[in-house]
C-alpha positions, 0 to 999 in steps of 0.5 A: 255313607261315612267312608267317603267323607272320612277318606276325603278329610283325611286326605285334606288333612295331609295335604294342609299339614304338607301346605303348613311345613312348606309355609313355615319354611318359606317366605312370602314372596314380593311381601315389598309389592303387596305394601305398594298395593295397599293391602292391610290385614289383621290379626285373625280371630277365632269364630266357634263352630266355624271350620273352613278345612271341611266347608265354606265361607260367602259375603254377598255384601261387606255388611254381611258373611256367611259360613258352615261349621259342622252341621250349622251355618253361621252368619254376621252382619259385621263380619269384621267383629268376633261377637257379632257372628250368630250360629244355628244347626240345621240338622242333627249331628248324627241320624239313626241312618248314618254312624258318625256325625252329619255336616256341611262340605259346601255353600254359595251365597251369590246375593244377599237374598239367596243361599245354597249349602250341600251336606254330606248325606245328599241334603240341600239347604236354601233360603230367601234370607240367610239371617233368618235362623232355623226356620228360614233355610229348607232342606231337601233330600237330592242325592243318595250319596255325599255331595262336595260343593255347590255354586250358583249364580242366583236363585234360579240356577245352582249346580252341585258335585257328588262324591261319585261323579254325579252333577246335580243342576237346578233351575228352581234350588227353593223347589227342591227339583234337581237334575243329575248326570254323570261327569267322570268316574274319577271318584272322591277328588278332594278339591272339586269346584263349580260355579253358575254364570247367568240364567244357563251356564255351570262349570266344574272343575276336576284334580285332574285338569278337565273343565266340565261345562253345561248350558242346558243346566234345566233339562231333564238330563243336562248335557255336560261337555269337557275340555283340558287345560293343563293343571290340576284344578281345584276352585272355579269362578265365573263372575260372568258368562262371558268370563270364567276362571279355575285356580290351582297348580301344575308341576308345583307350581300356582296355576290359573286357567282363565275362559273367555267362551267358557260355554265353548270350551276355550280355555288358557292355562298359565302356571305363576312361577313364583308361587311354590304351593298352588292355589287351594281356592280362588275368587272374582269380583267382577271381570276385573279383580280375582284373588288366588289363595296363596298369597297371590291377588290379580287386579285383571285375571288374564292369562299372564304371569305379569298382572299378579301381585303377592301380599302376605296375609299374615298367618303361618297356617294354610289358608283355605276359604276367601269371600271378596264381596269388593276389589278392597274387603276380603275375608280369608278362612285357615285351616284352624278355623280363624278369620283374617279381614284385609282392607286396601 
């Protein structure tokens, strides 16, 4: 079970030290744009147990962040304060049943009032109250195999990735009821994304450019259908079901594809020529703000190279998780688990 997990790290692993000697070699593009834009960041800090290369990091609201360390999950109602964030395991750090240590790969948190995290021995955790400690977050067993990643868009809807190509989808994530269906047998992609929309729409997102899409994401067995668009994908966000956009690169080079029928399948690609990474992860607040890590924020994610803008986040490091809970507060993980607040 372990075998997976091991090959996805390390597969992580290289590409964020590839990331690392790029970023140490170059210089932030258009660093000028960004101080016109107002965008301020601050010194990172280091939050214990908290390690963004493996998990996941959410802000339903500026007054409250939650992240996954290992086999915990750790949160803060002043996220912006290192002493202020509060830790506890879930689960034990190893089990009779798998040799090695159980931890988290995935979480989403779109309300205040709702949080989903996947681990990798086919666990869900859910709660009502993501402050609440141990005994509010309930687990359930919905898979036999490591799940990646989940994305929701509130309590009643939820979709998860598997290891091998599996899609879980669930209409009622607090019962522990979840449907599966096979996606793709391009197994263990290592930046696998899905996000939910509204009452009925998930979309998932593959390394090798295909966009999966459900709008029956309650049946017994979920109809998925697939589209291309030209990149390798690796995050995915739908703030609304009527707007969805997938971040990553193509010929090494950021890219995004954005959606306006994302239900349909109608997708637009565009590759941002001044960015020389691609993106490890993206994020929306609302229809009208998005923000691609690295370096590049968009104030109308459309698919056009003109509406982005570069700020320079500061650290030399990788940067590999991003919660916005506002056009004017984001929060940034790196690969050494430290935390970097930006305010405009």
């Amino acid at each position: 079970m372990n075998a997976p997990k091991s090959l996805r790290r390390r597969l992580i692993a290289v590409l964020a030290a590839l990331t690392l000697a790029l970023l140490a070699a170059s210089i932030v593009p258009n660093s000028a744009s960004a101080a016109t834009k107002g965008w301020k960041w601050a010194e990172g800090f280091h939050v214990k147990h908290l390690k963004p290369l493996d998990n996941g990091l959410a802000c339903p609201k500026i007054k409250l962040c939650i992240a996954i360390g290992d086999n915990r999950v750790l949160w803060s109602t002043n996220p912006t304060k290192k002493s202020s964030w509060h830790s506890v395991a879930l689960e034990p750090s190893s089990s009779p049943d798998v040799s090695g240590t159980i931890g988290f790969d995935g979480l989403s948190c779109p309300t205040a009032n709702f949080c989903a995290a996947v681990d990798d021995i086919g666990n869900v955790f859910t709660t009502s109250n993501p402050t609440g400690g141990k005994a509010a977050w309930h687990g359930a067993e919905i898979d036999g195999i490591e799940l990646l990643q989940v994305g929701c868009s509130g309590p009643h809807l939820c979709a998860a990735l598997d290891y091998y190509g599996n899609a879980l989808t669930s209409t009622a994530p607090l019962s522990g009821v979840w449907h599966s269906a096979h996606l793709t047998n391009h197994i263990g992609a290592s930046f696998y994304g899905v996000n939910c929309a509204g009452a009925s729409l998930c979309v998932g997102v593959e390394a090798s450019g295909t966009i999966y899409r459900t709008t029956n994401p309650g049946a017994a067995t979920p109809t998925w259908h697939n589209s291309h668009a030209a990149g390798s994908w690796n995050s995915v966000a739908c703030p609304t079901a009527h707007k969805c956009v997938a971040f990553g690169g193509h010929k090494g080079k950021g890219a995004i594809a954005v959606s306006s029928n994302p239900g349909a399948g109608s997708w637009k690609a565009v590759t941002l020529k001044k960015d020389n990474f691609g993106f490890n992860v993206g994020t929306c607040q609302g229809t009208g703000f998005c923000f691609a890590l690295s370096d590049y924020w968009s104030a109308n994610p459309k698919a056009s190279r003109a509406v982005w803008h570069s700020t320079n986040v500061g650290t030399a490091y990788s940067q590999v998780e991003i919660a916005c809970p506002t056009t004017k507060f984001c929060l940034i993980g790196d690969v050494r688990g430290d935390l970097i607040v930006g305010h405009r």
